[in-house]
N, C-alpha and C positions, 0 to 999 in steps of 0.2 A: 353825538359828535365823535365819539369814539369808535375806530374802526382799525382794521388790519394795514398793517402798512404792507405797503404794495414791492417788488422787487424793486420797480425802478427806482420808487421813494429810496427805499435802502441805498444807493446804489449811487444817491442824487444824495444822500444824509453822507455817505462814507466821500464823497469827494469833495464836499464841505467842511468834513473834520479836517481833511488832510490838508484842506487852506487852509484853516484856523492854525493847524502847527505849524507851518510851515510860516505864515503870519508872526505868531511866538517866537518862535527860533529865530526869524529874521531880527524885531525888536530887540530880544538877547542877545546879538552876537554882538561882540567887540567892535564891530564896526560902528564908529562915534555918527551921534544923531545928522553933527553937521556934515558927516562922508556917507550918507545915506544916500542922501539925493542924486548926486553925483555918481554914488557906484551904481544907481537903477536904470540912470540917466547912459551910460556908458558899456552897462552890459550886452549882450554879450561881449560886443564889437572889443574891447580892449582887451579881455580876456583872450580872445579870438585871437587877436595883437600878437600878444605876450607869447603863445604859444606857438606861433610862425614864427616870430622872431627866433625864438630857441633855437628851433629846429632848422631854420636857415642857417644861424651861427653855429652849429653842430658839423658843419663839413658841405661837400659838394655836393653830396647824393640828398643830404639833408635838407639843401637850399634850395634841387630841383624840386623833391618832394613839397617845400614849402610854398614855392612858385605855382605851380599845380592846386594845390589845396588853395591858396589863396583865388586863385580863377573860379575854381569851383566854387568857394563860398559867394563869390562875389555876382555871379551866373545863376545862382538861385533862385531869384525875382524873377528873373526872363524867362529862365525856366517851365515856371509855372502858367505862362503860357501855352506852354504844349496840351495841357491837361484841359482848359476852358476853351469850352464852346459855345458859340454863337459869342465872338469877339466884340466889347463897345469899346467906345472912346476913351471909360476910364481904364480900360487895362493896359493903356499907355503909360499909367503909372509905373509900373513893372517895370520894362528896359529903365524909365527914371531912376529909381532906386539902384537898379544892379552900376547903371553909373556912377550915380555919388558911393556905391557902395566901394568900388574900386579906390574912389579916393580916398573915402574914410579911411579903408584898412588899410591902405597905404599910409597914412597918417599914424595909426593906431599901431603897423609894425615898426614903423621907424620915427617913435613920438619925439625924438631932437630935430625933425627935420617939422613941426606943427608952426605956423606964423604966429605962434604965442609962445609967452615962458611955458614949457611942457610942465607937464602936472594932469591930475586927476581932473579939474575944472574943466581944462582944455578937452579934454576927452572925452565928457558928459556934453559938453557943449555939441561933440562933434556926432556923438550917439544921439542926440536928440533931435539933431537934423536927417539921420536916417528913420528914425522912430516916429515922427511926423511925418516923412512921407508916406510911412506904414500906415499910420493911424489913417491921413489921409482916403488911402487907397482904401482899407475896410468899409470906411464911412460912407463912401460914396458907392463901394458894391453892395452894401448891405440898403441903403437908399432904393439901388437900381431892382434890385431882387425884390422889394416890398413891393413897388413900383408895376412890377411885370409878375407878382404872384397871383396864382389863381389859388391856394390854400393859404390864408391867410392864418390859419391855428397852429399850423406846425410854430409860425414865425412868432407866436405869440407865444407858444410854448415857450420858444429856447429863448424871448426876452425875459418870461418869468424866471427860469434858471439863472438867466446874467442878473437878474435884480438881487437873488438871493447870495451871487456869489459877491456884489457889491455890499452889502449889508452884514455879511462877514467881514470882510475886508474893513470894514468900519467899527464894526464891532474889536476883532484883532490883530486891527494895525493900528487907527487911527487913535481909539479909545484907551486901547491898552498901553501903547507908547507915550502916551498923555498921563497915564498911571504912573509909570515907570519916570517919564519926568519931574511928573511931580514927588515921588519918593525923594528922588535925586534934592531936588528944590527944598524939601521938610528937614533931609539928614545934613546939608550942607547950611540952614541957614539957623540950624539948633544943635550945635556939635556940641556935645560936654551932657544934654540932658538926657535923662532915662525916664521923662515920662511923657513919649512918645506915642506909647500902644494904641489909647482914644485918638488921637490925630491921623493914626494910619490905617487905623479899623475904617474910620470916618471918610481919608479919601478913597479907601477901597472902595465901600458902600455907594462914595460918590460915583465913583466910575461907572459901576454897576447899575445902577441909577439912570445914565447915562447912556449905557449902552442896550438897555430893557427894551427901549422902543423898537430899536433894530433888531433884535432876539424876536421877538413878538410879529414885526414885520418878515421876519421868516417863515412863521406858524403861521402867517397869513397868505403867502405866498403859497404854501404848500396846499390849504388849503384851496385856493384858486386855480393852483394846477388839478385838483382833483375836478375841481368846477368844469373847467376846458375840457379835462380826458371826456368827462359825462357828455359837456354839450357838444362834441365835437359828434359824438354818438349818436345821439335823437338829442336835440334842442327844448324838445316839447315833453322829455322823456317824465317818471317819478324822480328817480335817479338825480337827473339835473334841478329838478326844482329841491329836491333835498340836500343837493350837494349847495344851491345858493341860498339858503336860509342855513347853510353850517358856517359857509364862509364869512354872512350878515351876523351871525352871535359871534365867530372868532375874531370880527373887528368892533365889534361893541365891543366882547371884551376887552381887546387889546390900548381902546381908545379910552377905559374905563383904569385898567391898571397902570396907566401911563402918565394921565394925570395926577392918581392919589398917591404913586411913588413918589412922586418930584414934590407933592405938597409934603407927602409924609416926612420925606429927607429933609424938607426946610426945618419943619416944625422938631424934629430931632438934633438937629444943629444948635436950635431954640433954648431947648433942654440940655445938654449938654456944652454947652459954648464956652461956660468957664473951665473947663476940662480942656479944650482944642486948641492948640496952636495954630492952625491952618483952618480959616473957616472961608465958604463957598458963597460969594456975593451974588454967584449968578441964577439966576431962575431958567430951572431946565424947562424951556419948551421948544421939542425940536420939531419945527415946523414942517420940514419936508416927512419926517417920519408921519404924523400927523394927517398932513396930506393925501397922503399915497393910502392909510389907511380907510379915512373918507370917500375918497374914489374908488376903493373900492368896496366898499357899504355901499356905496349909490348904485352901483352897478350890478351888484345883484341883488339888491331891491329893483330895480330894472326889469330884470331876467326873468324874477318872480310876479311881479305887476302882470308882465306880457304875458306869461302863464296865463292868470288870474284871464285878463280880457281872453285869449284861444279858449278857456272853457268856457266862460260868459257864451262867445260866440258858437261855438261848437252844437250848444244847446238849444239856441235859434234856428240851426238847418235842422 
């Protein structure tokens, strides 16, 4: 099961790390849990705002320059039409977007002039009506492209990649900002005690606990990409059948360490509970992680079966 990691692997581990901090840093920064949403919801577009406006209020040469730049941001959806060939129906998306885009950032440079009290809210609201068209328009190219692909591996690949970068992102955003509240929640609702250390050991642990299945559904992932490189190769190869009996033990295991953590973590709660101020009523099982790693057990036990029958067969002619 142990083997060289591959360039790409490298390459696919370092743009992983660099969402993990970037993930961190974002949870850390100053910006309060409740103006999260709203600054995600709203970026770039208000940014974008803010700095036209300057620069329009900066003088005459400044307002032409901002007049301009705003065209061009706004002309960037349509844009992307020049670039795509053999045109359908959804890249009418495109001129959509560059439309409301006009009005957004009309909105977003002159936010006293928004048909709501101006504020951050208003601006998130009006970023998410561009952001939806976006998301929109991906959904349904990426629909059309599977639809009309004759390599169906490539596109399996790059799901494999977005599953891993999702499972980061849950790992250190969703999990870790959940830490971080919960700190917030222990030192705010026990102010004056110092015997705190076992309760914050405890929720770390929990997190951890917590976030193992997705860590693990990485290693699995990775694995699976080695699986694809192989089958993509020869199907029938050694190579592939040893790459799907690596993948079948890296989710045994993962299925195997995922349960006796969450029991282990109860049964140490168990044991310690007169020590904790903060105890954990919920039973981790995280069913999608779960899932995802069943499916894929089954599927290359699959791979390996059909092996199994081609040499059965094979030995018949």
């Amino acid at each position: 099961m142990v083997s060289c990691i591959s360039q790409q692997e490298k390459i696919s581990i370092a743009l992983l790390v660099v969402q993990a901090v970037i993930c961190v840093v974002f949870i850390l920064s100053p910006i309060s849990s409740a103006d999260i949403l709203p600054f995600i919801m709203a970026f770039p577009y208000a940014q974008i705002g803010q700095g036209l406006r300057a620069l329009s209020l900066s003088g005459a040469v400044g307002n032409a320059i901002a007049i301009v730049l705003y065209g061009f941001v706004c002309l960037l959806p349509m844009s992307v039409l020049l670039f795509i060939r053999g045109k359908r129906a959804v890249d009418a998306i495109l001129p959509l977007i560059s439309i409301v885009l006009f009005v957004v950032m009309y909105y977003m440079i002159n936010p006293g002039v928004i048909p709501m009290v101006a504020g951050h809210i208003e601006q998130a609201v009006l970023g998410s009506i561009v952001h939806s068209l976006i998301l929109a328009y991906l959904v349904m190219k990426i629909l059309q492209l599977f639809g009309a692909a004759t390599d169906l591996g490539r596109y399996i690949g790059v799901m494999l990649h977005l599953l891993n970068m999702l499972f980061v992102f849950v790992i250190f955003g969703l999990v870790f900002s959940r830490m971080i509240a919960a700190f917030t929640m222990l030192e705010a609702g026990n102010t004056g005690s110092n015997q705190l250390g076992m309760t914050y050991a405890f929720l770390v642990l929990q997190h951890v606990v917590n976030a193992l299945p997705y860590a693990l559904n990485i290693w699995v992932v990775f694995a699976a990409l080695r699986l694809h490189s192989a089958f993509r190769n020869n199907q029938y190869s050694d190579e592939t059948i040893a790459a799907a009996r690596c993948v079948s033990q890296v989710c045994t295991m993962a299925l195997a360490v995922t349960v006796l953590t969450g029991a282990g973590f109860n049964l140490l709660q168990l044991i310690f509970i007169r020590r904790l101020h903060v105890v954990s009523s919920n039973i981790n099982f995280p069913v999608a992680s779960i899932l995802f790693v069943l499916g894929a057990l089954l599927l290359t036990r699959y791979i390996a079966e059909n092996q199994l029958l081609k040499d059965e067969n094979d030995q018949f002619v």
